[in-house]
N, C-alpha and C positions, 0 to 999 in steps of 0.2 A: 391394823390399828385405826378405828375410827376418830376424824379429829373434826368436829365443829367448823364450817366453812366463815366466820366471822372469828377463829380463834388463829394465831401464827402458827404458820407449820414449823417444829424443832428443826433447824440446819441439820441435826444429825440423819431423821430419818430416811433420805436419798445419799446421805455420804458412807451410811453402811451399804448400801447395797453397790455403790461404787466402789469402794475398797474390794469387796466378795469379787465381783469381774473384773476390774484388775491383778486379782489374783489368779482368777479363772485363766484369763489373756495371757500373762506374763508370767506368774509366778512373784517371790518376792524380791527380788533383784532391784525392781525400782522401787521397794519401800524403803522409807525413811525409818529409824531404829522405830521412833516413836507412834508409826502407824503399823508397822506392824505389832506390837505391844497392843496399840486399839483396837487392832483387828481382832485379837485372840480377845480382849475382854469382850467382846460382841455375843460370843459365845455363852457367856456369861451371866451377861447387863445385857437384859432388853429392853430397856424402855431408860436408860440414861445414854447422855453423853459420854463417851467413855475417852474421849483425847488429853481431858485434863486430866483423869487416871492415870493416863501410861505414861505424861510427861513426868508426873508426881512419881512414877515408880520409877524410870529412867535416872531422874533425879536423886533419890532416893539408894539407888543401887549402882548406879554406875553406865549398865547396860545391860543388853537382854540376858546375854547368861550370867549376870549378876544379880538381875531377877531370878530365873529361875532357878538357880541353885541358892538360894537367899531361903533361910527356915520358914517354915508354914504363917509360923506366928510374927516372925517380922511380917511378911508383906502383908499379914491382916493388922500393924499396925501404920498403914497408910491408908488417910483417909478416903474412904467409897471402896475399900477393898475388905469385902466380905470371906466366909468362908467357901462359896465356890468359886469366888474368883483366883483366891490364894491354891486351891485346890487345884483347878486347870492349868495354872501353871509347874504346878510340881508333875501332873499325867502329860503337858508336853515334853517337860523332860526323861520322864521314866519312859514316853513311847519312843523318845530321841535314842536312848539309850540301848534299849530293845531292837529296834532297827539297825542299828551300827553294830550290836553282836550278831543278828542273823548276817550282814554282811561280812564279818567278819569270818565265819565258819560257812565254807562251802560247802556245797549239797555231801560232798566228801568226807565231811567232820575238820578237813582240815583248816587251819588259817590263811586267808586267801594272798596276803602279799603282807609284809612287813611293814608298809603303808596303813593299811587297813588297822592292825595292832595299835600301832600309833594313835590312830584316830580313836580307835575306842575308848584304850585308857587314857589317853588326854578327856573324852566326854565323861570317864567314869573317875578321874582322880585328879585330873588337873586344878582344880579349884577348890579342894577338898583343904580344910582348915588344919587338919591334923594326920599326921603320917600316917600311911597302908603301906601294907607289905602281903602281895597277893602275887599267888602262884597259877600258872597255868601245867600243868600236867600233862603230857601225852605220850602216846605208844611208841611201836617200831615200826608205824607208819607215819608220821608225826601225826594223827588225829588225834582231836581234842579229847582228853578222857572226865578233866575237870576242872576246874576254876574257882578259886576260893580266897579269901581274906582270910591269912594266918595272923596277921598281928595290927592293931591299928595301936596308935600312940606313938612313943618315939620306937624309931628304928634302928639297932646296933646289933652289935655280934651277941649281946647279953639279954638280949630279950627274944631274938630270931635264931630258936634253939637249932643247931646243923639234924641233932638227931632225931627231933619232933618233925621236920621236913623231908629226910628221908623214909623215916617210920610211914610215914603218910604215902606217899611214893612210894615202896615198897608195898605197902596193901592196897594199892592202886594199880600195881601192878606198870607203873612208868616205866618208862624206859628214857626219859628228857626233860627236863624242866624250863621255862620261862620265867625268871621273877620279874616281881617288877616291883617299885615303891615309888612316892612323891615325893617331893621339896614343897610345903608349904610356901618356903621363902619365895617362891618363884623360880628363881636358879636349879637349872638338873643337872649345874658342876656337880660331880661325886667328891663325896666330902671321904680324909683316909680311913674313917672309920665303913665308909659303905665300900672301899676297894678292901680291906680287909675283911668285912662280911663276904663279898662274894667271892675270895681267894679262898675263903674256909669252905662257903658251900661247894664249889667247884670241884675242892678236893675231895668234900667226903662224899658229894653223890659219882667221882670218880674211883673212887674206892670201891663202889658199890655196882659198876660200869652203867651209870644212871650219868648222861651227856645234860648240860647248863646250854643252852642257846645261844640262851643270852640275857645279861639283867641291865631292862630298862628303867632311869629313871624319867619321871616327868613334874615338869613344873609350869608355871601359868608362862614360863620363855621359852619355852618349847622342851625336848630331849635329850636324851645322854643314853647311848647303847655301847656296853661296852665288848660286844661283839664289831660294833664298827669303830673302834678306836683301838683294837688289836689290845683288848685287857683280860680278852678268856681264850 
């Protein structure tokens, strides 16, 4: 960028390229929420300031994954936030999310640790507005055979058919299932209506000698596995 040597140089254009090597050197460990927010709109905005942006979005949302899970069109309704910049941040979270499922599924198909599970649907439901109720499916090796959203909305024993989940499982040829669902509210207490749903699923995919794991809830306070609280 050419700048006329009797015109002020912008403070920004030596603080991008500072930010970029500190990242290089370090990683983002020593960014502050709101410079890394700046950093990513860089990408974005070449030729503006971009720190009163990210504070504006910080502000705005809360924090960075309150930005990026925040709708396309809210965060194009904060001022200086265009449509690639609203865009870049929905592709850092979709590559966020991509990454944690390859980690999740080892060269094996299978799920690498119970830790890892965690992590993912915490990135893939935790802050999800409205209840999911998604199955993970696998063999009699436990590898992964499939992965799906059966029900989004409320979650109960009346809308989370037992026999639409086996039927599925069954032409899938499972042999085990994982569910899992959210707590919008935050809270992953199981409420009695979710120890009743998964009393009934358990039975009937045991009817069928199709083994439950485990069914995870998650909420923005963390989880509820009721294979570790001796409920299945």
């Amino acid at each position: 960028m050419f700048i006329p040597q009797d015109e002020e140089v912008p403070h920004y254009i030596g603080h991008r390229k500072r930010l970029k090597n500190r990242f290089l050197q370090t990683g983002l460990d020593a960014f502050r929420d709101y410079e890394v927010v700046e950093f990513i709109l860089t990408y974005a905005q070449a030729r503006k300031d971009t720190k009163p942006r990210a504070k504006d979005l910080l502000k705005t949302f809360g924090s960075l994954r309150g930005i990026v899970e925040a709708p396309l069109e809210k965060l194009k309704e904060v001022k200086g936030i265009g449509e690639h910049s609203a865009v870049l941040f929905k592709l850092v979270k979709a590559a966020s999310e991509r990454y944690l499922r390859d980690r999740l599924i080892n060269a094996q198909n299978v799920i690498a640790s119970p830790g890892e599970l965690i992590t993912y649907c915490q990135s893939k439901m935790g802050w999800l507005k409205d209840e999911q109720f998604r199955l993970i499916y696998l063999n009699t090796r436990n590898q992964v055979i499939e992965e799906e959203v059966l029900q989004e909305g409320t979650v109960d024993q009346a809308v989370v058919y037992p026999r639409k989940v086996m039927e599925r499982a069954i032409r899938l040829k499972a042999t085990a299932l994982i569910l899992v669902h959210n707590h919008p509210s935050g809270s992953p207490y199981p409420s009695p209506e979710d120890r009743e749903l998964t009393r009934t699923l358990a039975l009937a995919a045991k009817n069928l000698q199709i083994k439950v794991h485990d069914h995870l809830i998650i909420g923005q306070e963390g989880h509820f596995s009721f294979l570790e609280n001796n409920l299945l």
